[in-house]
Each structure stands twice: as C-alpha cells, then as structure tokens.
Backbone and ligand atoms as CSV (ligand in chain L), in Angstrom:
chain,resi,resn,atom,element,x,y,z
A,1,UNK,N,N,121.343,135.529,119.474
A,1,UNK,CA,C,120.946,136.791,118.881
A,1,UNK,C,C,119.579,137.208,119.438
A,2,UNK,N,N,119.698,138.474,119.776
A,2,UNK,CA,C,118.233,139.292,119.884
A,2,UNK,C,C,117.064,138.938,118.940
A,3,UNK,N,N,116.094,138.535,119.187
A,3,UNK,CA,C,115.009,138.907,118.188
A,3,UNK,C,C,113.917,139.883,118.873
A,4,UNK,N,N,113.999,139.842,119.704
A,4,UNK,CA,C,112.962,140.912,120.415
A,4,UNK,C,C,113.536,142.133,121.492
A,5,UNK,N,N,114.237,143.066,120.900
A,5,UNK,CA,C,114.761,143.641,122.231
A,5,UNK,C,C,113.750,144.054,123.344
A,6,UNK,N,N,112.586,144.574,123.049
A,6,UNK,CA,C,112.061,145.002,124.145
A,6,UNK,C,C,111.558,144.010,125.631
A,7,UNK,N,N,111.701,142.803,125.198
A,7,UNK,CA,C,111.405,141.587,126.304
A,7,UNK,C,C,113.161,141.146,126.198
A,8,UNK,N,N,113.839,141.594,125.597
A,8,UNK,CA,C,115.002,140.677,125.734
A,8,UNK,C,C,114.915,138.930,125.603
A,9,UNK,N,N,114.444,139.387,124.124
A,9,UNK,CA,C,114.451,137.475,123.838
A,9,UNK,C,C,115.093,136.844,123.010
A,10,UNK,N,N,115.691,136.091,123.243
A,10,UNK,CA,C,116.495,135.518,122.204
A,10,UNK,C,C,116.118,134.772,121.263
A,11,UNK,N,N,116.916,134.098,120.115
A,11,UNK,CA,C,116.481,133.706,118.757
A,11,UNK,C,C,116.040,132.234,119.942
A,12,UNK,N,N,117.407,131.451,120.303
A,12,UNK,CA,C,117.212,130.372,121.065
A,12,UNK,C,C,116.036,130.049,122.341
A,13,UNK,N,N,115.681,130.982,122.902
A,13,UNK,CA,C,114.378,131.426,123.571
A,13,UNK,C,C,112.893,130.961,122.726
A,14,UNK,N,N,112.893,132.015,121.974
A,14,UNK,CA,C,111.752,131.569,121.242
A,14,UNK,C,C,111.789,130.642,120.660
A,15,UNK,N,N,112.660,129.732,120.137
A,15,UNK,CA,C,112.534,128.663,119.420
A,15,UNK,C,C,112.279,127.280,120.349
A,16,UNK,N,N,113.248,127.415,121.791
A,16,UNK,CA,C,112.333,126.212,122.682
A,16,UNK,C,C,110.912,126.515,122.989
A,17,UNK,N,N,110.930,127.587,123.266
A,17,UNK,CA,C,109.272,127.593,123.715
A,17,UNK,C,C,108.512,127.018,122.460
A,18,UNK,N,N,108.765,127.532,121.367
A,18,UNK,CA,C,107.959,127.145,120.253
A,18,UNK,C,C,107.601,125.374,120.114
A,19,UNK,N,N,109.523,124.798,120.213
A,19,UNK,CA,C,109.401,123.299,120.232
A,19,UNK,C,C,108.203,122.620,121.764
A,20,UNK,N,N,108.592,123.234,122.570
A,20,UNK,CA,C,108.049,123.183,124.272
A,20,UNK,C,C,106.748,123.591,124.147
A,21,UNK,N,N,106.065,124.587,123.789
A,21,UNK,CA,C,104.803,124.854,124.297
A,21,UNK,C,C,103.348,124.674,122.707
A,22,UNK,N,N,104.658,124.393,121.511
A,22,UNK,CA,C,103.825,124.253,120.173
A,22,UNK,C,C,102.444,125.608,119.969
A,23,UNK,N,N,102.834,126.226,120.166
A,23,UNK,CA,C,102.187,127.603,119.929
A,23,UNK,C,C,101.335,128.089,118.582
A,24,UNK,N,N,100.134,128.023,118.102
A,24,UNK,CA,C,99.916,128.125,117.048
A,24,UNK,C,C,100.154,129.366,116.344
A,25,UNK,N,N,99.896,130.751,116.807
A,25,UNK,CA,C,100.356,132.227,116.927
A,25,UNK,C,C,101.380,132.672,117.200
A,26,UNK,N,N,101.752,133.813,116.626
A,26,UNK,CA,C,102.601,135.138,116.910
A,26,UNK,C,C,102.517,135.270,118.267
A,27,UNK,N,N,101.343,135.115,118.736
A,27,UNK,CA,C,101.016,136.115,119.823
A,27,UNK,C,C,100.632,135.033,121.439
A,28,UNK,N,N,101.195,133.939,120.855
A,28,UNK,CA,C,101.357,132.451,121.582
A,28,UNK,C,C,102.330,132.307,121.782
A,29,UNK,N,N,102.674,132.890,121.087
A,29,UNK,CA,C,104.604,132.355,120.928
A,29,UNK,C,C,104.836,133.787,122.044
A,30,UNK,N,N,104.707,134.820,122.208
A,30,UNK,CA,C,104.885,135.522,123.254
A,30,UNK,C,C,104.527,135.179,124.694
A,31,UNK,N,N,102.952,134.632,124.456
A,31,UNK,CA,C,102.729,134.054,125.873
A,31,UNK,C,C,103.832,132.626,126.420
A,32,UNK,N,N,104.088,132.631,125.155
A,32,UNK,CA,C,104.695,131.106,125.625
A,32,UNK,C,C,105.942,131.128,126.100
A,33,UNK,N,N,106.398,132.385,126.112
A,33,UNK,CA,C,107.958,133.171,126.629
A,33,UNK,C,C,107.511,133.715,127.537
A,34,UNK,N,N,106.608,133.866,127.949
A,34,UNK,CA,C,106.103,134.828,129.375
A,34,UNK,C,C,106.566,136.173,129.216
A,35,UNK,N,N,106.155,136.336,128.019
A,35,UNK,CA,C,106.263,138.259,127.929
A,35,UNK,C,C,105.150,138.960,127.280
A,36,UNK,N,N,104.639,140.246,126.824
A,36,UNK,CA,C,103.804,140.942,126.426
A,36,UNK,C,C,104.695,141.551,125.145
A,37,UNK,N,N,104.251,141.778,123.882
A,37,UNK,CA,C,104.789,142.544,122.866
A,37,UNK,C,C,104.552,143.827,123.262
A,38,UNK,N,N,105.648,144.730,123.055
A,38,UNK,CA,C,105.839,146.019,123.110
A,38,UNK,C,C,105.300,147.074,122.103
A,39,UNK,N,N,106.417,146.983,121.011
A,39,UNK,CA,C,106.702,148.414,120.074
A,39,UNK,C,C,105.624,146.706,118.752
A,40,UNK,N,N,106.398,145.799,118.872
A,40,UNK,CA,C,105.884,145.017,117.884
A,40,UNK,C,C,106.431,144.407,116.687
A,41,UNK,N,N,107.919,144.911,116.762
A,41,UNK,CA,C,108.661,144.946,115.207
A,41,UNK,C,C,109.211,144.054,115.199
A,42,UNK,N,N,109.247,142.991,116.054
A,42,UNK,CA,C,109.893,141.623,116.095
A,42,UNK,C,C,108.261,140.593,116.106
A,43,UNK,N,N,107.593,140.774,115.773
A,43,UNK,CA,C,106.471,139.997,115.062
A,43,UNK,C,C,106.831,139.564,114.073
A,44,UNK,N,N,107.444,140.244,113.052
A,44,UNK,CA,C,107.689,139.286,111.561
A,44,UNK,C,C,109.020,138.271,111.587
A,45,UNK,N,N,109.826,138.758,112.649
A,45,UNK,CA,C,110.570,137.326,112.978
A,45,UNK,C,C,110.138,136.944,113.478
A,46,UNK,N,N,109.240,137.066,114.773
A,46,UNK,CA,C,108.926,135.845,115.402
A,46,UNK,C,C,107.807,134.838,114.466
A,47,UNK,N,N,107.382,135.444,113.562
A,47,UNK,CA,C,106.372,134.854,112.544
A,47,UNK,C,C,106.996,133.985,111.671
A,48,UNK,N,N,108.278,133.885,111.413
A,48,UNK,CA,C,109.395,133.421,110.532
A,48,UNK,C,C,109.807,132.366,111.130
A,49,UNK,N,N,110.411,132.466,112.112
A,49,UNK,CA,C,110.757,130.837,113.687
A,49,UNK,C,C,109.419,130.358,114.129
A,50,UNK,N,N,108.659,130.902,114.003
A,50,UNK,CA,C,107.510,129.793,114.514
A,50,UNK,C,C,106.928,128.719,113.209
A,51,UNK,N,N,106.969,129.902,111.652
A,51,UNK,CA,C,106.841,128.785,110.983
A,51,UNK,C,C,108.243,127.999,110.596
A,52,UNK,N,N,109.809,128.216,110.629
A,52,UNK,CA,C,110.300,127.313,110.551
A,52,UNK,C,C,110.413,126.256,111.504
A,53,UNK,N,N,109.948,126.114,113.032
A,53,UNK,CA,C,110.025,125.427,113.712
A,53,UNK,C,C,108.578,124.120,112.968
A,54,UNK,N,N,107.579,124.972,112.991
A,54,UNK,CA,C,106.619,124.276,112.874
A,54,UNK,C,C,106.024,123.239,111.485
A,55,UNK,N,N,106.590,124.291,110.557
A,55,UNK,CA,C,106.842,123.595,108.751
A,55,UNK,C,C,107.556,122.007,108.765
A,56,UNK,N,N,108.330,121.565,109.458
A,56,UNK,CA,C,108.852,120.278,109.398
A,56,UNK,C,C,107.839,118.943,109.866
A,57,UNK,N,N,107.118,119.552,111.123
A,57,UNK,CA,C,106.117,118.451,111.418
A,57,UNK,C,C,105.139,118.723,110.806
A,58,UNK,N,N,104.424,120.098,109.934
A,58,UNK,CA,C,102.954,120.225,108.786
A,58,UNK,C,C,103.244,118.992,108.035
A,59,UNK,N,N,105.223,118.933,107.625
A,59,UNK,CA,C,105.502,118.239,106.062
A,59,UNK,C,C,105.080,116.986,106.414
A,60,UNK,N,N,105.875,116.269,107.738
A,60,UNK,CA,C,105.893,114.860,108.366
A,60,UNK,C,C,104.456,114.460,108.674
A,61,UNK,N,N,103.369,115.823,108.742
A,61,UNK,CA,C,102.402,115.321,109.249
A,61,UNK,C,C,101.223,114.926,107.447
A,62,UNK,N,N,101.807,114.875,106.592
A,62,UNK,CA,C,101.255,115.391,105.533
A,62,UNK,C,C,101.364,114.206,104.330
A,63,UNK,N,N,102.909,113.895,104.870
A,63,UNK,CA,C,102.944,111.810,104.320
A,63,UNK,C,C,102.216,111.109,104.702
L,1,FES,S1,S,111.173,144.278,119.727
L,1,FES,FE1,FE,109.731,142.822,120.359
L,1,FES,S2,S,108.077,143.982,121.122
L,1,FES,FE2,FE,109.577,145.452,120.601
C-alpha cells in the first residue's frame, strides 16, 4: 500500500528503512527513503510506522 503518493512509497518501504536506518524523526524517516516530503499529508502515517516499528524495542529496552 501507498503511504506517500508523492515519492511513491510504500507502507513496506518505509518500514525497512525504519528497521535499517533506525530513524529517530518523521523527517529521517524520509531521508532514510531517499526522498524529500512534498504536499506533507503522509507525515501522520509516516509518524504512526515509525512509532510502531520503534515502540517494541522503547518496551524491550525498558525491562
Ligand atoms: S503524500 Fe507524502 S509528501 Fe505528499
């Protein structure tokens, strides 16, 4: 699935980079796909997959 049409990125896209490059930002998580945000309206998903990617190791890191 699309999450970003204007870079053409996929849900699966952003989510390796996220696992791959551990991105702390919105706007990391773009560099980390090698694209520039456009219009912008796929920020609040991409804000959504970066914290579900990242919420599992906060928890693991937190025991
Ligand atoms: S949909 Fe992602 S920048 Fe426009």
């Amino acid at each position: 699935m699309y999450v970003c049409i204007c870079n053409a990125l996929t849900e699966r896209r952003v989510r390796q980079a996220v696992r791959d490059r551990r991105p702390d930002s919105v706007a990391a998580v773009y560099a980390a796909c090698g694209v520039t945000p456009q219009c912008g309206k796929c920020a609040g998903t991409i804000a959504v997959i970066l914290e579900d990617e990242t919420a599992p190791a906060l928890r693991l890191a937190a025991e």
